[in-house]
C-alpha positions as CSV (number, residue, x, y, z in Angstrom):
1,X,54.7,66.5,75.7
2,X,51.5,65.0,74.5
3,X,48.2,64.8,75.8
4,X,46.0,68.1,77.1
5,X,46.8,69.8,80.1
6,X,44.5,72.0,82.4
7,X,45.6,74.8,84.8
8,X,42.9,74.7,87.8
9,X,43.0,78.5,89.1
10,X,41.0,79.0,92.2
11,X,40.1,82.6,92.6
12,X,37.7,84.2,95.5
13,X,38.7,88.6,95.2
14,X,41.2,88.5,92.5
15,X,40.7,90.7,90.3
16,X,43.9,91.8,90.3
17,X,45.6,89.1,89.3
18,X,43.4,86.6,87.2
19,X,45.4,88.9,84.2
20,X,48.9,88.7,84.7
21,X,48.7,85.3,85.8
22,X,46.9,83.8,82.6
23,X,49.0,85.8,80.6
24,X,52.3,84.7,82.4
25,X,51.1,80.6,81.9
26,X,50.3,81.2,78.2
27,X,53.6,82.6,77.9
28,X,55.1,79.4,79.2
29,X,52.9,77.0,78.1
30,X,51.2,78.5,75.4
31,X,49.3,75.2,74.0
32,X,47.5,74.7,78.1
33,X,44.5,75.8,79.1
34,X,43.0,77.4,82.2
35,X,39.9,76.6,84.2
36,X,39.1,79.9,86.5
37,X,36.6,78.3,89.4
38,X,35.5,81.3,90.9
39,X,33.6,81.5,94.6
40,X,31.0,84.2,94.1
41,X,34.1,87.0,94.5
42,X,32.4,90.1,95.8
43,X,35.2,92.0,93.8
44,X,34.1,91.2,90.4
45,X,36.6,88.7,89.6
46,X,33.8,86.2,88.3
47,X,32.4,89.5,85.4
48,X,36.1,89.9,84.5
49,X,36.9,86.1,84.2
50,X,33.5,86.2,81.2
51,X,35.1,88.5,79.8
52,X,38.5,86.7,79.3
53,X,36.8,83.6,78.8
54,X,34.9,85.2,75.6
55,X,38.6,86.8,74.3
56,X,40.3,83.5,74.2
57,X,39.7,79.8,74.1
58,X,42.1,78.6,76.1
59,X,40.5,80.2,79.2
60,X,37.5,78.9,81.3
61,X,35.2,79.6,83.7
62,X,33.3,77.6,86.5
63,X,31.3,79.9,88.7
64,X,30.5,78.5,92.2
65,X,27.1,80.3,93.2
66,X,29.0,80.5,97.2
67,X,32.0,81.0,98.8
68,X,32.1,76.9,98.9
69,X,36.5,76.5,99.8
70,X,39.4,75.9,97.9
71,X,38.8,71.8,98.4
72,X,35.5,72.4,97.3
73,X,36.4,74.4,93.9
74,X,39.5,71.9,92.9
75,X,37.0,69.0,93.1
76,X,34.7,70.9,90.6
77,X,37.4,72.0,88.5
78,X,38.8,68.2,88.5
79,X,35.4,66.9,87.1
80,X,35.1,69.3,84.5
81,X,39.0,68.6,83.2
82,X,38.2,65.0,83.2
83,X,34.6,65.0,81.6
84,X,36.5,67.2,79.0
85,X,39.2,64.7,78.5
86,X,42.2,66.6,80.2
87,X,45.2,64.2,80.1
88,X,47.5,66.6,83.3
89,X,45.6,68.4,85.4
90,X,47.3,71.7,87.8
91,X,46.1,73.5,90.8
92,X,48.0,76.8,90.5
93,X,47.4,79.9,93.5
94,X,46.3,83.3,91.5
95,X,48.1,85.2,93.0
96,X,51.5,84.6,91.5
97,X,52.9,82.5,94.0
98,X,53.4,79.4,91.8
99,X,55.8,80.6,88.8
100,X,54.1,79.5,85.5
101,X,57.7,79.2,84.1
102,X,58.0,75.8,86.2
103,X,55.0,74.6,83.9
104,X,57.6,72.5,81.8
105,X,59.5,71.3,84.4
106,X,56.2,69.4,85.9
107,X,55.4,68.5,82.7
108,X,58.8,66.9,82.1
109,X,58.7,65.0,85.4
110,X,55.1,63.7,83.9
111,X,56.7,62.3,80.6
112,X,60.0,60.3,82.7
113,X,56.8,58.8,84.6
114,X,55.6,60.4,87.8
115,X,51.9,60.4,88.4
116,X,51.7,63.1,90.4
117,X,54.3,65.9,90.4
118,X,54.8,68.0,93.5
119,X,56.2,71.8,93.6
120,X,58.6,71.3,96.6
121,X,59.0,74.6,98.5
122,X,62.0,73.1,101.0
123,X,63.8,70.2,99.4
124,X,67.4,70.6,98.7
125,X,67.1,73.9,100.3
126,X,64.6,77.0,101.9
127,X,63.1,78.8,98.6
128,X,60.4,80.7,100.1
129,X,60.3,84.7,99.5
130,X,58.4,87.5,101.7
131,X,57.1,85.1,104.3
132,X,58.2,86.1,107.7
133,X,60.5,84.0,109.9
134,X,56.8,82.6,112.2
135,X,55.1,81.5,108.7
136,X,58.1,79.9,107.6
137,X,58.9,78.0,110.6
138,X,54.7,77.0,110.6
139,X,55.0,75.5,107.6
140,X,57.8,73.7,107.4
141,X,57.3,72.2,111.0
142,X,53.9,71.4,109.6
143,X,55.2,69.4,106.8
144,X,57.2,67.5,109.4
145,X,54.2,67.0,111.4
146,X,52.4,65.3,108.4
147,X,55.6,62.8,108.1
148,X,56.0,62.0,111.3
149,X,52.3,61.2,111.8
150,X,51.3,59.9,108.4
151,X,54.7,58.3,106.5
152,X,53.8,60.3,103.5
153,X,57.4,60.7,102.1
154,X,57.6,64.4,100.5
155,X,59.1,67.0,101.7
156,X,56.5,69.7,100.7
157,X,52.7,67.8,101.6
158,X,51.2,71.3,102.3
159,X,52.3,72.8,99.0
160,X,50.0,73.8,96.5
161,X,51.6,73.9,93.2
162,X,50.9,70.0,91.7
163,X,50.3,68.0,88.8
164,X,48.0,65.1,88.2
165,X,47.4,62.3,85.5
166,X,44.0,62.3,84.9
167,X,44.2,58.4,86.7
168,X,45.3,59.3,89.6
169,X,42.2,61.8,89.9
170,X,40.0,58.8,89.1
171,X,41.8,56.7,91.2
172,X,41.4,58.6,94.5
173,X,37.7,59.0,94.0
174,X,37.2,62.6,94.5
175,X,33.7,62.4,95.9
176,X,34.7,60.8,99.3
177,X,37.6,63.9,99.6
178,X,36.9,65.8,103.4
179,X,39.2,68.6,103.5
180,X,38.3,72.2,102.2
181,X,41.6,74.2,103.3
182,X,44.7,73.5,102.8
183,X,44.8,70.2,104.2
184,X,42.7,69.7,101.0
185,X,46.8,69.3,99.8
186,X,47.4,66.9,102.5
187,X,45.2,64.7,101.4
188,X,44.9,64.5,98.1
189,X,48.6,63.5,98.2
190,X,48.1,60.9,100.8
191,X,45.3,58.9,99.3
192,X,47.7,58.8,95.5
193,X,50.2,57.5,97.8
194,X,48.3,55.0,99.3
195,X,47.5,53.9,96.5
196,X,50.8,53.2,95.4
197,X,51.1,55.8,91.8
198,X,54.3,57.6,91.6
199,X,55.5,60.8,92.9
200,X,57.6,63.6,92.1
201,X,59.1,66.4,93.3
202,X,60.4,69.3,91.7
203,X,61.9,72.3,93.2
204,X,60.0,75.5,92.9
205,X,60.7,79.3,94.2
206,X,57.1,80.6,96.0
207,X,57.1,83.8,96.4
208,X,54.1,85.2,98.4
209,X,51.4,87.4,96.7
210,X,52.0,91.0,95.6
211,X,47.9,91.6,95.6
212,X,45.1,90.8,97.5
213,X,45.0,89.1,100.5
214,X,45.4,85.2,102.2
215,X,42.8,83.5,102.7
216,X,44.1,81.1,105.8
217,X,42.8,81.5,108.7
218,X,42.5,79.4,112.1
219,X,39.9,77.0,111.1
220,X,41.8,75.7,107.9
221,X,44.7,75.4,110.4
222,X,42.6,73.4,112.4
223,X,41.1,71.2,110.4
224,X,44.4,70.9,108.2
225,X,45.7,69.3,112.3
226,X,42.8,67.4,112.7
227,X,42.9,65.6,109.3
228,X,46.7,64.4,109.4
229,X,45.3,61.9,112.1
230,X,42.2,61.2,110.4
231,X,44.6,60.1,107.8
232,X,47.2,57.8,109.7
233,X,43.8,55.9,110.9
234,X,42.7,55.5,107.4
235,X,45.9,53.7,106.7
236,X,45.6,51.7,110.2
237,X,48.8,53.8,110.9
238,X,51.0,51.7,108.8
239,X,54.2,53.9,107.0
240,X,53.7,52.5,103.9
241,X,51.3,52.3,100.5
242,X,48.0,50.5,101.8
243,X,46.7,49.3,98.4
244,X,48.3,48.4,95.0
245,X,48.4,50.8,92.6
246,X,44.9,50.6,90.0
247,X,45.5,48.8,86.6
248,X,44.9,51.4,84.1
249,X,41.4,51.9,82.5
250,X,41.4,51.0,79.0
């Protein structure tokens, strides 16, 4: 497919992984690039990152001087793909949860027209590995939650393995985004929706991390809660696109 495409890899303490996982996405896709944005890691992830970055190209770095949030550090890494003329833009977990072999199958769904491209974790079926029976159950009643209180018509709104045409991230104007955690994925989703671009869902395996450790906690949870209604207002609760989708810049 043509046009540039940017992997946006969040990383805050993993050191680990920021290896295998570059290697394993230039192995599928071997023409992408990667744009690290790393928090500050107290682990040394942000030293080993330079020295990747200085080994090959295709890799990048974006060093946040806090701990600012993974909301926070996709924003960033968006601005920098776009000011650098990124045509498909990723946000991909580090720690080998998203399968970079499902690269060209988001990529594909791109090309036949979608403007955003969702991994789905539960369409068509559970594909979920080493998650307890609780986290499971939180999730996907979550993602039932957000449809039931929003009208956002995906099956997966809290997943974190996506795709987006550089338009839709202008569109959605990525300076007014709120969320931080992982409702961060929530809206994001909502506001291309609203806005009437296409979407797509794939079907991906997620498989949780080998290495390291999560990073959710009851805040994110709360604020993830919180935002789903915050949402729903913005729309004036209506279960449908508010606005038409943007003419194209030319």
């Amino acid at each position: 497919m043509s046009g540039k495409t940017l992997l946006i890899i969040p990383t805050y303490d993993e050191r680990d992984n920021v290896g295998p996982i570059s290697q394993a996405v230039f192995r599928s896709a071997p023409e992408a690039h990667i744009l690290f944005v790393d928090d500050d890691s107290p682990d040394g992830t942000g030293a080993l990152l330079d020295e990747m970055a200085a080994a090959d190209p295709r890799v990048h770095v974006l060093h946040h001087g806090e701990k600012a949030g993974l909301g926070r550090a996709y924003v960033a890494g968006f601005k920098w793909g776009l000011e650098r003329g990124y045509d498909h833009l990723f946000e991909m977990d580090a720690d080998g949860s998203h399968d970079p072999r499902e690269i060209p199958a988001f990529l594909k769904a791109a090309e036949d027209g979608a403007d955003l491209v969702l991994g789905t974790r539960y369409k068509g079926g559970i594909r979920v590995i080493n998650w307890p029976l609780n986290r499971l159950l939180i999730s996907m009643s979550a993602g039932a939650f957000v449809r039931l209180v929003t009208g956002l018509p995906v099956s997966d709104p809290t997943g974190g393995y996506k795709c987006y045409s550089a338009e839709v991230l202008r569109a959605i104007d990525l300076d007014s985004i709120v969320s931080n955690g992982y409702s961060f994925q929530i809206e994001t989703t909502f506001k291309a929706w609203t806005r009437s671009f296409r979407i797509a869902e794939i079907p991906i395996v997620f498989e949780d991390r080998r290495a390291g450790y999560s990073k959710l906690s009851r805040a994110i949870a709360r604020e993830a809660f919180f935002m789903v209604f915050r949402l729903a207002w913005r729309n004036r609760f209506r279960r449908r696109p508010r606005f038409p989708r943007p003419a194209p810049v030319r």
